[in-house]
C-alpha positions as CSV (number, residue, x, y, z in Angstrom):
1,X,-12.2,-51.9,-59.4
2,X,-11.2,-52.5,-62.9
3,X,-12.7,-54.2,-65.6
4,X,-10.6,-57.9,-66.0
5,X,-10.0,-58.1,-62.1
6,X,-11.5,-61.1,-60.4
7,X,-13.5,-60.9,-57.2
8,X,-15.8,-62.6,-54.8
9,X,-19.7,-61.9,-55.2
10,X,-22.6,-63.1,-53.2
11,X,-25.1,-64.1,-55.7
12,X,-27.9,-66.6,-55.3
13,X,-27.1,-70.9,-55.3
14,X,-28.7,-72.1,-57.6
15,X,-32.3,-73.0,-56.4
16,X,-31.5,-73.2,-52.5
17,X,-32.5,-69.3,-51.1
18,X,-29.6,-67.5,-49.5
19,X,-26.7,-65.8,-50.9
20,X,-22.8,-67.3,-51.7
21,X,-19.7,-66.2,-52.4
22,X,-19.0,-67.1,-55.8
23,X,-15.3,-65.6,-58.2
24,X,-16.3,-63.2,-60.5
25,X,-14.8,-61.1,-63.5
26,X,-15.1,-57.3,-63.5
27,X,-16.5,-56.9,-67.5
28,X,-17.3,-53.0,-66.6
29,X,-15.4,-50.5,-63.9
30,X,-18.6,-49.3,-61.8
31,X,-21.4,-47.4,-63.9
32,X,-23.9,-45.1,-62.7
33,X,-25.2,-43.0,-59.4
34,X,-25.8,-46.3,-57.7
35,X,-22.7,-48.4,-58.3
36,X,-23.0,-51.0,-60.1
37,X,-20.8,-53.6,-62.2
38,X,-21.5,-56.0,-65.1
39,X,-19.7,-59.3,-64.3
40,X,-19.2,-63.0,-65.9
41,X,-19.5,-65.9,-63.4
42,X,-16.5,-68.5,-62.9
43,X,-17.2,-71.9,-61.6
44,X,-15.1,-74.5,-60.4
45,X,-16.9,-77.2,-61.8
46,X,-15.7,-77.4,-65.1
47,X,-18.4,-79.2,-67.3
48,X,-17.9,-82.3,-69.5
49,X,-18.9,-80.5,-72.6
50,X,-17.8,-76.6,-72.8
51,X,-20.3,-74.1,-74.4
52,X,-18.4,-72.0,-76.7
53,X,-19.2,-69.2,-74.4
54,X,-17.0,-71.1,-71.7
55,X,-13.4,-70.3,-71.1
56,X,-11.2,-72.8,-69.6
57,X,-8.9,-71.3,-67.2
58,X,-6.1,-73.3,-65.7
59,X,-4.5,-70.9,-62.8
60,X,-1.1,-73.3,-63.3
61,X,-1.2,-71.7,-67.0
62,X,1.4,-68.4,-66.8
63,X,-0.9,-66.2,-68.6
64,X,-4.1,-67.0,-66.0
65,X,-1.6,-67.1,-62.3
66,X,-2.3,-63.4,-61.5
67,X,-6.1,-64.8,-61.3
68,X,-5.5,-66.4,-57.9
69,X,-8.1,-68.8,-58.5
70,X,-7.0,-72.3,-56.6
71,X,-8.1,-74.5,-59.0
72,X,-9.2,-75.0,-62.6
73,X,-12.0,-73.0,-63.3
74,X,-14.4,-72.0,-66.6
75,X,-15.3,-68.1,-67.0
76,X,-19.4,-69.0,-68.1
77,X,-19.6,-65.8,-70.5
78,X,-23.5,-66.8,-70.8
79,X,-23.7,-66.1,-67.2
80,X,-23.9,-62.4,-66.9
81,X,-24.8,-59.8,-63.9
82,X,-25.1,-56.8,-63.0
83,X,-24.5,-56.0,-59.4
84,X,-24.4,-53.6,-56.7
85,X,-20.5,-52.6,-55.5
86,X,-21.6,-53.6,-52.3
87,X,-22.2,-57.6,-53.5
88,X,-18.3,-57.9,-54.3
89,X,-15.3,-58.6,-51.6
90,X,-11.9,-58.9,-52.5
């Protein structure tokens, strides 16, 4: 686990209770006794109006095809979390 690398994370939806897998960006390799990592949450619902913390990334874009991600995407850098190791699957 590297910082930059792009997982899947079950974090809560929203306002329904229960967990989903959601893409993720590594912002910190795993920290402390209890691993943990800090990470930015991606969406697939790319908004009307972008916050200038929002990232557009297009996975048909050269520089963002090692992402994987199937579809265009924005990297919410407002959206921050730090989770347990055991949260993320590859």
């Amino acid at each position: 686990m590297q910082p930059g690398e792009i997982y899947l994370a079950k974090l809560p939806f929203g306002n329904v209770p229960g967990m989903k897998l959601h893409p993720v960006l590594l912002l910190t390799a795993p920290v402390g006794l209890v691993p943990e990592v800090l990470v930015a949450y991606i969406s697939s619902v790319v908004p009307a109006h972008l916050l200038p913390t929002d990232l557009l990334i297009d996975p048909a874009a050269p520089e963002h095809r090692s992402t994987h991600l199937k579809t265009t995407s924005v990297l919410r850098l407002h959206k921050l979390a730090t989770i347990h190791c055991s949260s993320l699957a590859r």
